[in-house]
C-alpha positions in Angstrom: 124.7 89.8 84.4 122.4 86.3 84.5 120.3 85.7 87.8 119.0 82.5 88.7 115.6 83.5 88.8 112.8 82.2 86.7 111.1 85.5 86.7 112.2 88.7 88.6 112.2 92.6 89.0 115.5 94.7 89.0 115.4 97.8 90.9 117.9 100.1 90.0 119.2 102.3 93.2 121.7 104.3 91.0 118.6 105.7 89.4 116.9 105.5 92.6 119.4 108.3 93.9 119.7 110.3 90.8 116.2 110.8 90.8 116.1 111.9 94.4 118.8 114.2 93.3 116.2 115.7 90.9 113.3 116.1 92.9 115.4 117.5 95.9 116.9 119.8 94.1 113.4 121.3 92.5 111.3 121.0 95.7 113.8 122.9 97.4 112.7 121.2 100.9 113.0 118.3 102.7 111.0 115.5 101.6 108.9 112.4 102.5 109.2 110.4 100.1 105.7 107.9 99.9 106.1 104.4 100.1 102.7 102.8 100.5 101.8 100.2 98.9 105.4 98.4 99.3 107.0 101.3 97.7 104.8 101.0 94.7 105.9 97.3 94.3 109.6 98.1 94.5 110.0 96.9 97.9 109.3 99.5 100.7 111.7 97.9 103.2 114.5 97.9 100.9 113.8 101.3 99.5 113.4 103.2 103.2 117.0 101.1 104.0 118.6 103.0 101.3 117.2 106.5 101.5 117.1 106.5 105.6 120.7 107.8 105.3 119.9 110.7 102.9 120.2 114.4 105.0 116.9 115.5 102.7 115.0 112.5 103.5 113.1 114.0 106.5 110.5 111.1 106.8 108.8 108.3 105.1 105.2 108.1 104.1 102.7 105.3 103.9 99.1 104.3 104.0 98.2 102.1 106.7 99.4 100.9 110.5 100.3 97.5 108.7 102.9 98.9 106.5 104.6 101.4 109.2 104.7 98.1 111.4 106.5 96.4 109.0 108.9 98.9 108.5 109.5 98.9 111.8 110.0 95.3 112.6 112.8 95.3 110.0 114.5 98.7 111.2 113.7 101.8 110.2 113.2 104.0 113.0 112.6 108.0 111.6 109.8 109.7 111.2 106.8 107.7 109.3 103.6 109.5 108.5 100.2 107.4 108.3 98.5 109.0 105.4 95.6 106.7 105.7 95.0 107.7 109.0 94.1 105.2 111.3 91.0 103.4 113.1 90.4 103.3 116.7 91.9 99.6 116.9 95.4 100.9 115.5 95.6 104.2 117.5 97.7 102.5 120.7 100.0 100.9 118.3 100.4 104.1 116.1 101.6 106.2 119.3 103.3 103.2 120.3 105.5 102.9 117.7 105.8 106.9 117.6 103.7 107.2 113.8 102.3 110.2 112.8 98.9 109.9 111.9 97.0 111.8 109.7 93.9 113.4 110.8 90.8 114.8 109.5 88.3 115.6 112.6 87.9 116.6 116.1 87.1 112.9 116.7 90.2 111.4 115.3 92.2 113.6 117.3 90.6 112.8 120.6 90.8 109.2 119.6 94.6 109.7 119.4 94.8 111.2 123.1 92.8 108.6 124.6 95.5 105.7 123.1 98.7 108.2 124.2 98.8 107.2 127.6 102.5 108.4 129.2 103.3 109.2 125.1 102.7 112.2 123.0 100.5 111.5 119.5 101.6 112.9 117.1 99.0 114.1 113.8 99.5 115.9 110.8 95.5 117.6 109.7 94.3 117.1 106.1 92.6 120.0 105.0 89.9 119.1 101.7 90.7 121.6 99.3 89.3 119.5 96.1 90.5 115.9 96.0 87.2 115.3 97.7 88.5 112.3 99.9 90.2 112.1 103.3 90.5 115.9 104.7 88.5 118.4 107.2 86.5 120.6 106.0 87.3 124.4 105.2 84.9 125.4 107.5 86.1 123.0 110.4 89.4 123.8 110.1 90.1 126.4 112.8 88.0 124.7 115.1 90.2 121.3 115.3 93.3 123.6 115.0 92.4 125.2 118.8 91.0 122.2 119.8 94.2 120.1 118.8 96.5 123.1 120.8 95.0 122.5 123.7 95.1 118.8 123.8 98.1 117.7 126.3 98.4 114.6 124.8 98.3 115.6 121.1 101.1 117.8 118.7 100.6 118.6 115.3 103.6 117.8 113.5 101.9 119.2 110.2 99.0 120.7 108.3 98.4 119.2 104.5 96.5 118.8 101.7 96.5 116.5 98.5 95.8 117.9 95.0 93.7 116.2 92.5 94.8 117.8 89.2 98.4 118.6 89.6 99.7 116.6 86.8 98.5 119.7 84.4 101.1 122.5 83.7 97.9 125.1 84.1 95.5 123.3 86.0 93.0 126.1 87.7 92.0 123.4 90.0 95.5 123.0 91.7 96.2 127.1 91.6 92.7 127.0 93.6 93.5 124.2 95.8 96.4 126.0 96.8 95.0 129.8 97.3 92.5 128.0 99.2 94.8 126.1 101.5 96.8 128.9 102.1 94.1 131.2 102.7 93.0 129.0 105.7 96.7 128.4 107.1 96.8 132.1 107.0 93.2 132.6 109.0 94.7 130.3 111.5 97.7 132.5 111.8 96.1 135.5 112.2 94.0 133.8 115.1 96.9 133.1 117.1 97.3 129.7 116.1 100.6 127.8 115.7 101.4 126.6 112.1 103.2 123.8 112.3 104.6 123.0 109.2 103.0 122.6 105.5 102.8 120.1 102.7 100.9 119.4 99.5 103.4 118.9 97.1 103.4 115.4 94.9 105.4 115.0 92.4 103.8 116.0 90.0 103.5 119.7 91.9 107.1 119.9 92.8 107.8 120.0 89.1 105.5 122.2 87.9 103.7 124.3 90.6 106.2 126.6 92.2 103.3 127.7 94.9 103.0 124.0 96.6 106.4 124.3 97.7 105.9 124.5 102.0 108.3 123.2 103.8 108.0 119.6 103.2 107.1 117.7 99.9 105.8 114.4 99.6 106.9 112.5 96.2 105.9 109.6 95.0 105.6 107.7 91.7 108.5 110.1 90.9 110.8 108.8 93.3 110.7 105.4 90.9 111.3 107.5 87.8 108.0 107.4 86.0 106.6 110.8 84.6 103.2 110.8 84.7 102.8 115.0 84.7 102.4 117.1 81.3 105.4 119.2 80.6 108.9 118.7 79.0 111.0 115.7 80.5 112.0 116.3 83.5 114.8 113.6 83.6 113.5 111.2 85.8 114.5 108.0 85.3 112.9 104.9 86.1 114.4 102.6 88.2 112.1 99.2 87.7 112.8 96.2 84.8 110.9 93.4 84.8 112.5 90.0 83.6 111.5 86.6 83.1 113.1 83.9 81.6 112.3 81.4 78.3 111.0 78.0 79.1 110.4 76.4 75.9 110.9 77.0 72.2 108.6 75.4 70.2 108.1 75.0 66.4 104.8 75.9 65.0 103.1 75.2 62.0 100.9 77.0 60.1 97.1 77.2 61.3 98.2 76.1 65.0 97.1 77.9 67.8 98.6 79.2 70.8 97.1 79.9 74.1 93.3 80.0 75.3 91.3 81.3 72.9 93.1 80.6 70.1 93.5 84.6 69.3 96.5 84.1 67.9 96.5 81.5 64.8 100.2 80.9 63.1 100.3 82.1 59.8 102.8 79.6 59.2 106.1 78.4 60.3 107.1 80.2 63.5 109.2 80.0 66.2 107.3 80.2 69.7 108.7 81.1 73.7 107.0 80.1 76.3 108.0 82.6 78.8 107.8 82.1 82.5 105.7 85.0 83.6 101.9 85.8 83.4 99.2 87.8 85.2 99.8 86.4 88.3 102.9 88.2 88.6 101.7 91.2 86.8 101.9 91.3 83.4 98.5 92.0 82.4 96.2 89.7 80.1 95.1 92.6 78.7 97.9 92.9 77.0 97.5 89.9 75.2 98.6 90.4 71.4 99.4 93.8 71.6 102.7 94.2 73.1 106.5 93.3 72.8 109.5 92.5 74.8 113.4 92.3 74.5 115.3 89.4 74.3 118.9 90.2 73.3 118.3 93.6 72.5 115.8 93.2 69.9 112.1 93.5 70.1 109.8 90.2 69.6 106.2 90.4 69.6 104.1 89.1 72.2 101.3 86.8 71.1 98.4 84.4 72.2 96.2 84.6 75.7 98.6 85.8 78.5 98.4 83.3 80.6 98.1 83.0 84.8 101.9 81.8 84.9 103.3 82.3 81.1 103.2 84.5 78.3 104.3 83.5 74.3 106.6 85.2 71.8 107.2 85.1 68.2 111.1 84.5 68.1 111.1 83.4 64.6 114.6 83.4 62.8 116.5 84.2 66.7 118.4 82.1 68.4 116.8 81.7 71.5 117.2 78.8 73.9 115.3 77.9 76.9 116.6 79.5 80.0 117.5 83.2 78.0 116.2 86.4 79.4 113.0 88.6 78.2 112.5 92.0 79.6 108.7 92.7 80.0 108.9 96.5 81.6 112.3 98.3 81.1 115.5 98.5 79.2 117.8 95.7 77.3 120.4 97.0 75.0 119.2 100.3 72.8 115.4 99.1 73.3 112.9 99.7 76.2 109.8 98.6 77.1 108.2 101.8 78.8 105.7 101.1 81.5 103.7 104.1 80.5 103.4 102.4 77.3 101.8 99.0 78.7 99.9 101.6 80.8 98.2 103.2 77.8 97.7 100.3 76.0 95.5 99.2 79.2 93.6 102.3 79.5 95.6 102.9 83.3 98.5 104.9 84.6 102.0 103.3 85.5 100.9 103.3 89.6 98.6 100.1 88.7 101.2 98.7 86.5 103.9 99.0 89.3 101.5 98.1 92.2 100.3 94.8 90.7 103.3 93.4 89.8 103.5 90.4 92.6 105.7 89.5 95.2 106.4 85.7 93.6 108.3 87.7 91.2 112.1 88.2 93.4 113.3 92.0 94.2 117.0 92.3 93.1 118.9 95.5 93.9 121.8 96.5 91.8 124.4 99.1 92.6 126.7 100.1 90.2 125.6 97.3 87.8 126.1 94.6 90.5 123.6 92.9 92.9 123.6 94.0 96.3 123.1 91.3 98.6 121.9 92.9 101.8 119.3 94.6 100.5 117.7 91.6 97.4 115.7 89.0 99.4 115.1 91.5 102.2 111.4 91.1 103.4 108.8 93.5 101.9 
C-alpha cells in the first residue's frame, strides 16, 4: 500500500477492535474507554466514531471541557465523562452539553447546581485512595455523598477512584487502594446512601486485579495495544505505526559528518537517508544514534542529530530511492520497531511516546488492510 504522505501515522482499527475484544472480555463490564489527550495521539474523534457503535462501549472518557466539546461538534453524542473535572467557567457548558463531570468536593458539586439551570448535572466523586491527586478525602466522603443526594439539581452517575501502582501483578498498594475504596462505598451503604455505580479499573487492573472489577472499567493505553503492566502477554496488540518517507540519498565519504553536532562521523564510504520526519512530529532527539527503523523489511540504523524536521539512516549496500517508506514506531515485514522499546531507550513509558507524536504528521485509518476514507483526515 503507498500513501502520498511525506510523513504519517497508521492506525490500525482491526487491532483497534480485537483489543477491545480482549479487554471486554476480561473486565467483564461495560467500559469507558479514555480518550484524553486526542486518544493518546491516535485521533479521539476518529477513534469514539468507531467504537460509539460497540454494545460494551458504555461511554467515553476525557480530561478537559475542550476535548468533550470537540467531540461533540463532530458527533458523538453518548455518555462522556470529564475526568479532569472542571472550573467554574466550564460548568454551564459541561451541563449544557450533558458531560459528566468529575468531582472531588462539596464545592464542586454546588458549583455544578448553580450552572444546571432547567438541566440536571450530572458528577461521578473521586475518592483519594493513594494516587494522591484529584479525589475527596476518606474522611469527606460521606459528607458530599448526603450532601450530593439532596441536591435537586445534581445526580451522581458514579463513584471512583484511580490507582497508582496497578501495573504490578502483587502490588500491596492497589490491594489497599481497593479494600479502602470499598470499605468507604460500603459505609455509605450501610448509612442509607445510594451507590451509584463504581469504577477504578485501568487497564492495567482489569488484567491483573480481579477485585477492581465494579461495574464499569475505564481502559486506556490498552485500548491502543501497548502493555505497559508486569505479567505474561496479554495479547494486546498495538494498533499505531509511524511512517515517513526518504528524501535524499546521499553518498558519504569517510570522516564526513552528518547532522549537528557532528556525533556521528562516517567511518567511511556509506550510504545516507535523509528521512522526512524529526522531533517536531515526535520522534524524539533523544534518540539520536541509538535506534533503527525498517525500510523494506530490514532494519537500518539511525544515525547523526535528529533533527526538528528529519532524521538520517545508514542504508549502505540497499537500494533505496528517494520517496521509499521508513517505519519509525511499528511493524514492516517480519521486523518491528516497538514503541516500548524507544520508550526505554528514553527513560519514559509508551503514553509520552504516543502523546507527542504531532498532528503535522496525517492520521490514516485502515480497515481490513485498506484506507478508510471517512474516518483519515477527520478533525482531531
Amino acid at each position: 500500500m503507498r500513501l502520498n504522505y511525506p510523513s504519517h501515522v497508521e492506525i490500525d482499527l482491526d487491532k483497534l477492535h480485537a483489543n477491545i475484544d480482549l479487554i471486554s472480555r476480561k473486565a467483564g463490564t461495560p467500559i469507558a474507554p479514555v480518550i484524553k489527550a486526542d486518544a493518546y495521539g491516535h485521533g479521539a474523534v476518529a477513534i469514539a466514531r468507531q467504537l460509539s457503535a460497540r454494545s460494551e462501549v458504555e461511554a467515553f472518557c476525557v480530561w478537559t471541557v475542550r476535548e468533550a466539546v470537540c467531540l461533540r461538534k463532530h458527533g458523538i453524542k453518548g455518555r462522556i465523562i470529564v475526568l479532569g473535572g472542571v472550573f467554574p467557567v466550564e460548568a454551564g457548558e459541561a451541563v449544557d452539553l450533558d458531560l459528566e463531570v468529575v468531582i472531588s468536593s462539596l464545592a464542586e458539586a454546588k458549583t455544578l447546581a448553580g450552572k444546571a439551570g432547567r438541566r440536571m448535572a450530572m458528577a461521578h466523586l473521586k475518592i483519594n485512595t493513594g494516587m494522591t491527586r484529584l479525589g475527596a478525602g476518606p474522611d469527606d466522603v460521606l459528607k458530599i455523598l448526603r450532601s450530593v443526594s439532596r441536591m435537586k439539581k445534581v445526580s451522581l452517575a458514579g463513584v471512583m477512584t484511580h490507582l497508582a501502582d496497578s501495573d504490578k501483578p502483587r502490588s500491596k498498594m492497589t490491594k489497599a487502594q481497593l479494600k479502602l475504596f470499598d470499605d468507604i462505598v460500603s459505609s455509605a451503604a450501610s448509612a442509607g446512601i445510594a451507590i451509584p455505580p463504581r469504577h477504578t479499573a485501568n487497564t492495567g487492573a482489569i488484567f491483573l486485579h480481579p477485585a477492581s472489577r465494579h461495574e464499569l472499567a475505564r481502559p486506556g493505553i490498552g485500548v491502543y495495544g501497548v502493555q505497559e503492566f508486569g505479567g505474561k502477554d496479554a495479547g494486546l496488540k498495538p494498533i499505531l505505526s509511524m511512517r515517513a518517507k526518504v528524501a535524499l540519498v546521499r553518498e558519504v565519504k569517510k570522516g564526513e559528518p552528518v547532522s549537528y553536532g557532528m556525533t556521528w562521523v562516517s567511518p567511511g564510504r556509506r550510504k545516507v537517508a535523509v528521512v522526512r520526519a524529526g522531533y517536531a512530529d515526535g520522534y524524539s532527539r533523544g534518540l539520536s544514534n541509538r535506534t533503527h527503523a525498517i525500510i523494506g523489511g530490514r532494519k537500518i540504523r539511525q544515525i547523526g542529530m535528529i533533527c526538528m524536521d528529519n532524521c538520517f539512516f545508514d542504508v549502505t549496500g540497499l537500494k533505496v530511492k528517494a520517496g521509499d517508506s521508513v517505519t519509525l514506531i511499528g511493524s514492516d515485514g517480519k521486523q518491528t520497531i516497538p514503541m516500548k522499546k524507544l520508550a526505554r531507550a528514553l527513560d519514559t513509558i509508551s503514553y509520552e511516546i504516543m502523546c507527542g507524536i504531532n498532528q503535522r504528521l496525517q492520521r490514516v485509518y485502515l480497515r481490513g488492510g485498506k484506507v478508510s476514507r471517512s474516518l483519515t483526515g477527520s478533525a482531531r
